[in-house]
C-alpha positions in Angstrom: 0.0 0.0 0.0 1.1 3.1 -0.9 1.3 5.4 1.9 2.9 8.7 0.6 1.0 11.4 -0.5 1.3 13.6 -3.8 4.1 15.2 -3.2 5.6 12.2 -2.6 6.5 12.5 1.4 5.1 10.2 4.2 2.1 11.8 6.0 2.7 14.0 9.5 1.0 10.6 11.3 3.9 8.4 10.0 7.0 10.9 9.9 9.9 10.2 11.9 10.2 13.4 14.1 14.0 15.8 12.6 16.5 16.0 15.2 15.6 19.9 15.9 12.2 18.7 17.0 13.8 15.9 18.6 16.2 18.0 20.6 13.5 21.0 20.9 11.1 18.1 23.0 8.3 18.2 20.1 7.4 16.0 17.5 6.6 19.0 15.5 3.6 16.9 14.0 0.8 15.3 16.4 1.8 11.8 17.5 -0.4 8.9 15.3 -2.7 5.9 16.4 -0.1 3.4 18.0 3.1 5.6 18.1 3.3 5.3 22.0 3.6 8.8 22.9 1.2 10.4 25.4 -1.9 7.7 23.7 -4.8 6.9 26.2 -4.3 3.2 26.6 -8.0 2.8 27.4 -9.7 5.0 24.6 -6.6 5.4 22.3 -7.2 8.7 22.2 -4.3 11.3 22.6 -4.6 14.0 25.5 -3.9 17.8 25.1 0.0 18.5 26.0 0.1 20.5 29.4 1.4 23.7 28.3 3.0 24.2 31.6 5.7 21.1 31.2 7.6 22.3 28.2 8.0 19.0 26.2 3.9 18.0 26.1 3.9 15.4 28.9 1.8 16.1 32.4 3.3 18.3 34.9 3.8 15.2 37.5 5.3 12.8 34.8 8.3 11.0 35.7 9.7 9.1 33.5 11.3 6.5 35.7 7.3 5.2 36.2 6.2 5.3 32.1 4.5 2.3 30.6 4.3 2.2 27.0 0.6 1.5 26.2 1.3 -1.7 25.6 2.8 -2.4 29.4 6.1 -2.4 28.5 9.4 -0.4 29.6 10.6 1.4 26.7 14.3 1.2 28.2 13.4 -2.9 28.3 12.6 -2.4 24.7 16.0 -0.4 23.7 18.0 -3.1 26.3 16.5 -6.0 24.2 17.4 -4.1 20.6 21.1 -3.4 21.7 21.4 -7.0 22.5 19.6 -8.3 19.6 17.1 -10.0 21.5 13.5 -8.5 20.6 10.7 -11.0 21.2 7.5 -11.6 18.9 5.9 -8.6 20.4 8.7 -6.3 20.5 9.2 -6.8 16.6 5.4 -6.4 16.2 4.0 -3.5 18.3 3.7 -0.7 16.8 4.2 1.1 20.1 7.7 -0.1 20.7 9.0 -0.4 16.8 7.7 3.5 17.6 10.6 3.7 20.8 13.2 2.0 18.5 12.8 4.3 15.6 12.9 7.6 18.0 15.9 6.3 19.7 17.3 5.7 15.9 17.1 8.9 15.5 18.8 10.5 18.3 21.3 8.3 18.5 22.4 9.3 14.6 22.2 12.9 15.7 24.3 12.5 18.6 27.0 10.2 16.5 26.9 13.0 13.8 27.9 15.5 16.3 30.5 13.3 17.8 31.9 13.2 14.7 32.6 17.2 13.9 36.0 18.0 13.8 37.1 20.4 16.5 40.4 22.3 15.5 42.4 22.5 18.9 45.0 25.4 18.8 48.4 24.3 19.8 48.7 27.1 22.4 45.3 26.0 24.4 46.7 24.5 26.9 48.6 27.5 28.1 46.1 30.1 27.0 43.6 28.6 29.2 45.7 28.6 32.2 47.1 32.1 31.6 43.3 32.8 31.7 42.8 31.3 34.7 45.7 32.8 36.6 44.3 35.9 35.3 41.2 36.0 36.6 42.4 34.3 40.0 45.0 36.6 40.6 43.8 40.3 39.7 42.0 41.0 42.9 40.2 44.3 42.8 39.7 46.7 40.4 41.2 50.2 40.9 39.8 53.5 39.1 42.0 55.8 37.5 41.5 59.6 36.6 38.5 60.8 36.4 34.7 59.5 36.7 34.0 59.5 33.3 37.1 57.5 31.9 36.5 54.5 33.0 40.5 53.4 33.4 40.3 51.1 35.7 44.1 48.9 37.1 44.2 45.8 38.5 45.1 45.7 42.4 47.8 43.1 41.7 49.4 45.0 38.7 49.5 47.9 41.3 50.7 46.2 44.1 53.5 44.5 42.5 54.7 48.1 41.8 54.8 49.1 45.2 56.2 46.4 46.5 58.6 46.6 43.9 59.3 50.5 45.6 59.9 49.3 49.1 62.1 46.1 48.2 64.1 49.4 46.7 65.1 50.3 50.4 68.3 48.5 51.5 67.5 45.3 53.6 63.8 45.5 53.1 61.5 42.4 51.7 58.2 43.2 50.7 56.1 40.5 51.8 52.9 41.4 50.4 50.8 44.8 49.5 47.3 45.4 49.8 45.3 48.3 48.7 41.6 49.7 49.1 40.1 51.7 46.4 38.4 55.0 47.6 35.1 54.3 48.2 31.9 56.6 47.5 29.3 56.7 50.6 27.5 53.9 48.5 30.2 51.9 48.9 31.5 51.3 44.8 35.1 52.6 44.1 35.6 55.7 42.4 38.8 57.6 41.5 40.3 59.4 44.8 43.0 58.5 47.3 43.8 54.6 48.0 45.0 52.9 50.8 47.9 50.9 51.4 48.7 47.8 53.7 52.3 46.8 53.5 54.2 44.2 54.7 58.0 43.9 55.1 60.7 42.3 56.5 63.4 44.9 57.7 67.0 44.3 58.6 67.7 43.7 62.3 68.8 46.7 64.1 68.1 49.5 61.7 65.3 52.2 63.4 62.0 51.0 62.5 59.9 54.0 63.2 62.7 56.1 60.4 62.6 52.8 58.0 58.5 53.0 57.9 58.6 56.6 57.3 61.3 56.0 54.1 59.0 52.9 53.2 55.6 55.3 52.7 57.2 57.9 51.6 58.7 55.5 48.7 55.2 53.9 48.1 53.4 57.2 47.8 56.1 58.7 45.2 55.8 55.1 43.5 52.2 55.3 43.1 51.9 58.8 41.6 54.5 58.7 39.4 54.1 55.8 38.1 50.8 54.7 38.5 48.6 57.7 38.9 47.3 56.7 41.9 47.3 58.9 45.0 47.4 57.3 48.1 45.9 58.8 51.3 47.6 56.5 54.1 50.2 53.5 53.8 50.1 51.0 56.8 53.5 49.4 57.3 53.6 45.6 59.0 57.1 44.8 60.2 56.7 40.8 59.7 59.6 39.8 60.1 63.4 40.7 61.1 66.4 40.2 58.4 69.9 40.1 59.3 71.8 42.9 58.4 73.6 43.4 55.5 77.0 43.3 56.9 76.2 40.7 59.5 75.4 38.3 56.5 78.7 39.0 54.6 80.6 38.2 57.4 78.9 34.8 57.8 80.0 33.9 54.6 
């Protein structure tokens, strides 16, 4: 029997579903007598798709529970095809030959995507991570000149410089540098005066109160001249005591 129409195309009722409507959780066309999807077993009728679920089943379906009209499991059905092992009935019911052909389906979509090429670049690998150290790493962002530029500098590109200035002092380490961003009295930072927190080793013996004056007053000439960035107050830590410069030649 001949069941195409003029055109020469199978009707809606007997189309395999395309894998946009497969993937979009339609059959684009309205399911036919026997395909299995959503059919009354009772009245064979087919029931309106809930309009709340999104893919035409009943809000409370769960798939873990579905009966194909017939009474059996569809992923019983798809076990026995993989295995080669479809009874009489399986090979005869039009509502699991109706599972099969769906999963046929899919399954040729998902091997034809599998099978894309993907050009890899040779630098990926470290382009990623550079990425990720990137976006670990930067801390916050600090605004430069005024409002309306929108220049903003990275805290850790910043603080690297000054810690850069105070390892300039004989005998100093810089440990680590912090910095707060002027703030606006709704808290988000705006262009004005920063804060610093520095930490340092300093050699053993030297004056610290007269080294913490020489460290800011580095730090602040750092940040201006070569940053841009005024700084309203620098906050010296003293973690940690060095031994002196000439106590460590004569050691040697």
């Amino acid at each position: 029997m001949d069941v195409t129409d003029e055109t020469g195309d199978a009707p809606d009722a007997l189309r395999l579903p395309s894998a946009a409507e497969l993937l979009a959780g339609t059959r684009g066309a309205s399911p036919g007598p026997g395909s299995g999807l959503g059919a009354d077993p009772d009245s064979g009728s087919i029931p309106d798709p809930d309009p709340d679920s999104g893919f035409g089943e009943p809000a409370d379906f769960d798939p873990d529970e579905e009966l194909l009209p017939c009474g059996r499991e569809p992923e019983s059905v798809l076990e026995h095809a993989a295995a080669d092992a479809l009874d009489e009935h399986e090979r005869s019911c039009p509502e699991c030959q109706a599972v099969l052909r769906d999963h046929s389906v899919l399954d040729q979509v998902t091997r034809e995507w599998a099978e894309l090429p993907v050009p890899v670049p040779d630098d990926l690998g470290t382009r990623v991570m550079r990425l990720v150290r990137a976006e670990l790493h930067t801390g916050r962002l600090l605004p430069l000149g005024e409002p309306d530029e929108q220049l903003m500098l990275t805290e850790t590109a910043a603080a690297r410089t000054l810690r850069a200035a105070a390892d300039a002092e004989p005998g100093v380490q810089a440990r680590s540098c912090r910095i707060r961003p002027f703030e606006n009295r709704a808290g988000a930072a705006v262009p004005g005066p920063v804060t610093v927190r520095l930490s340092v080793g300093v050699p053993y013996g030297e004056p610290i109160h007269a080294l913490a004056d020489r460290l800011r007053e580095r730090v602040r000439r750092a940040a201006m001249e070569r940053l841009g960035l005024e700084v309203a107050k620098v906050d010296v830590d003293v973690v940690g005591l060095e031994p002196a410069a000439d106590a460590r030649e004569g050691n040697r």
